[in-house]
ZADO-1210 file (C-alpha; in nm, 4 decimals, padded with zeros to 6 digits):
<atoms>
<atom x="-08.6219" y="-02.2014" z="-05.9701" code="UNK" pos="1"/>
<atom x="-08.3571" y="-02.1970" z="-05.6612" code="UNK" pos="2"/>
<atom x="-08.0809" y="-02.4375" z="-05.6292" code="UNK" pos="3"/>
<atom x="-08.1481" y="-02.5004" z="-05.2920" code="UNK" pos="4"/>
<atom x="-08.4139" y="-02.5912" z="-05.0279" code="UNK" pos="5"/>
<atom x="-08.2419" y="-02.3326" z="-04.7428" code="UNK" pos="6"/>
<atom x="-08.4616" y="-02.0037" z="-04.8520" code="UNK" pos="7"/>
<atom x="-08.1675" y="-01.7905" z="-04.7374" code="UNK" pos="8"/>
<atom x="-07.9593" y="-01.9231" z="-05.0101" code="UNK" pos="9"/>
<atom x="-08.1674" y="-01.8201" z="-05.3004" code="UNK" pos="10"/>
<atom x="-07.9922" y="-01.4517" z="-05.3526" code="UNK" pos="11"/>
<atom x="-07.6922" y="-01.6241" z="-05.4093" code="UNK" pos="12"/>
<atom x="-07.8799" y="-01.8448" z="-05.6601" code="UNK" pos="13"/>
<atom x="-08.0118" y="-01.5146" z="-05.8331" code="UNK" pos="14"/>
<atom x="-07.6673" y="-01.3495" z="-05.8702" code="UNK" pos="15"/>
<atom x="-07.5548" y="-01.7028" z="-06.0398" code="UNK" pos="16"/>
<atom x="-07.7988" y="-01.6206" z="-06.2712" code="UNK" pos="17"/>
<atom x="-07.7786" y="-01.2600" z="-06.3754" code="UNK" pos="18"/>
<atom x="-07.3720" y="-01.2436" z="-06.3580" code="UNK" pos="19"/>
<atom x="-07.2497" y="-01.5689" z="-06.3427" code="UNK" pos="20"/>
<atom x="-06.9697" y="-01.7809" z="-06.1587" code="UNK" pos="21"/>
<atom x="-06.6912" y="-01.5431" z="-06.0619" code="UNK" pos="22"/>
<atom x="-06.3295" y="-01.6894" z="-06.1996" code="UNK" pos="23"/>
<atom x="-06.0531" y="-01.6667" z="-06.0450" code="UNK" pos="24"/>
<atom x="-05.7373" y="-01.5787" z="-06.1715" code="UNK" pos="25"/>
<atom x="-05.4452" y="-01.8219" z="-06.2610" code="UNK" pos="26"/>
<atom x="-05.2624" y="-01.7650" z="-05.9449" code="UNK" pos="27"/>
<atom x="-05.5808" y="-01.7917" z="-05.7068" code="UNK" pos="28"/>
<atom x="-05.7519" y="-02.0827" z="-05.8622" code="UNK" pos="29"/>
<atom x="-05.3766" y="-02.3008" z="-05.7925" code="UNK" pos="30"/>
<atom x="-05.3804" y="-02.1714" z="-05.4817" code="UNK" pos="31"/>
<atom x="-05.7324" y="-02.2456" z="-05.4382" code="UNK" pos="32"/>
<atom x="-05.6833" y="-02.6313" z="-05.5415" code="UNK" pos="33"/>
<atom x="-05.3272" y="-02.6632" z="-05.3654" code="UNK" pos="34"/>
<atom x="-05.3601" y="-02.4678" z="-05.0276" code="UNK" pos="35"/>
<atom x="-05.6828" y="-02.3080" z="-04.9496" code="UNK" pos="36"/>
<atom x="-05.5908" y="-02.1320" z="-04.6231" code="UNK" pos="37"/>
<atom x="-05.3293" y="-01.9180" z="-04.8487" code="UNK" pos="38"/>
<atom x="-05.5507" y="-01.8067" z="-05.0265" code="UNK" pos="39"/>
<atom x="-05.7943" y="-01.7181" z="-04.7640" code="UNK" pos="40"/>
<atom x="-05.4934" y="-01.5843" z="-04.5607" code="UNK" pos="41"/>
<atom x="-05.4382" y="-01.3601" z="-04.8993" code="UNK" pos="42"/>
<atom x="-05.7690" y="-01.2597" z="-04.9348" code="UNK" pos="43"/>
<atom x="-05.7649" y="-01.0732" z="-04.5757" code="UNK" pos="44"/>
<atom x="-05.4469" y="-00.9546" z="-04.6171" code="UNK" pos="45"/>
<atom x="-05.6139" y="-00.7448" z="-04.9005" code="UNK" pos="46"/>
<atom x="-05.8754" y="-00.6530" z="-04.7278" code="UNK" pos="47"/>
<atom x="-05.7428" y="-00.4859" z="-04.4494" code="UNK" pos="48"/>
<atom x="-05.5044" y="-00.2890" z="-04.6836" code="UNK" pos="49"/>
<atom x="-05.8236" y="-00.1760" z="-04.8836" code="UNK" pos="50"/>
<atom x="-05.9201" y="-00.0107" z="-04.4880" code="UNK" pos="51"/>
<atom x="-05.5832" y="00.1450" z="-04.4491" code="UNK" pos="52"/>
<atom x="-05.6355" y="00.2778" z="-04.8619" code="UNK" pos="53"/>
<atom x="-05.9865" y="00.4247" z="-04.7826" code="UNK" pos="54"/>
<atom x="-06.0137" y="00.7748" z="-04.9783" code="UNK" pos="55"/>
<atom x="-05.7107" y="00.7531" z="-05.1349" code="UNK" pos="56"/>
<atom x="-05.7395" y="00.8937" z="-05.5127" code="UNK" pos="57"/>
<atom x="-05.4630" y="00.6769" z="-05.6645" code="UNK" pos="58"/>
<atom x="-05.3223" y="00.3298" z="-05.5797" code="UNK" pos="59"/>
<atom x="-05.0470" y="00.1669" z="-05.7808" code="UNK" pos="60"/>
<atom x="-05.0228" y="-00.2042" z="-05.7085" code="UNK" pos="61"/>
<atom x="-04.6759" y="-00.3446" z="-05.7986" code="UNK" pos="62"/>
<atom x="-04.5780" y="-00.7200" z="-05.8446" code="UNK" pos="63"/>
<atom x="-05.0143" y="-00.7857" z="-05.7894" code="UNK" pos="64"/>
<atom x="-04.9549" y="-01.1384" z="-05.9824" code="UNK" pos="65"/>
<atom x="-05.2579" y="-01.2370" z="-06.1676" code="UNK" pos="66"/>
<atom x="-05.4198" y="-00.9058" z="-06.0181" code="UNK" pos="67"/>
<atom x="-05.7055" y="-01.0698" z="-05.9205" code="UNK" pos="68"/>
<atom x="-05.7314" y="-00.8711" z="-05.5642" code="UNK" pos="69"/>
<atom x="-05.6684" y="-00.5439" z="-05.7451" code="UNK" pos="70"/>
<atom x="-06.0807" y="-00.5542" z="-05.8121" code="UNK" pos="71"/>
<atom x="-06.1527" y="-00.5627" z="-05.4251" code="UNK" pos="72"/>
<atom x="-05.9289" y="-00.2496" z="-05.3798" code="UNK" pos="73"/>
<atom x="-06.0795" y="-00.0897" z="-05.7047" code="UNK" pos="74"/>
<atom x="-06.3855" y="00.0089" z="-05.4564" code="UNK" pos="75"/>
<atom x="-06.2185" y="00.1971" z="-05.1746" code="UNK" pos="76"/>
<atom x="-06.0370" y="00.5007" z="-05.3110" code="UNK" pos="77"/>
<atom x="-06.2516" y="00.8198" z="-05.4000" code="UNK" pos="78"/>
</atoms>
């Protein structure tokens, strides 16, 4: 059963399934409700640090907050 009528929606439905909603952390999910584009502007900000941190071995993250973006950098060091 998919939640949705769009076929190209129904992987998303399968994940929902098999892992679950993703949660954000306490931090995100205020910033989420209050001011989405911070979040959003956050979320990039992260990401194209995680490019400049490819093959690293170590990364320490200082002052990460909730640490909920530590898990999208937790994928680009060797």
């Amino acid at each position: 059963m998919t939640g949705t009528v769009e076929n190209q929606y129904d992987s998303h439905f399968e994940l929902k399934q098999r892992k679950g909603l993703a949660k954000l952390g306490v931090e995100k999910n205020a910033n989420w409700h209050g001011d989405p584009k911070r979040l959003i502007f956050v979320l990039s900000r992260y990401k194209f640090v995680a490019k400049m941190l490819s093959g690293k071995q170590n990364v320490l993250e200082i002052g990460c907050g909730d640490a909920f973006n530590s898990l999208p950098l937790s994928g680009y060091g060797e």
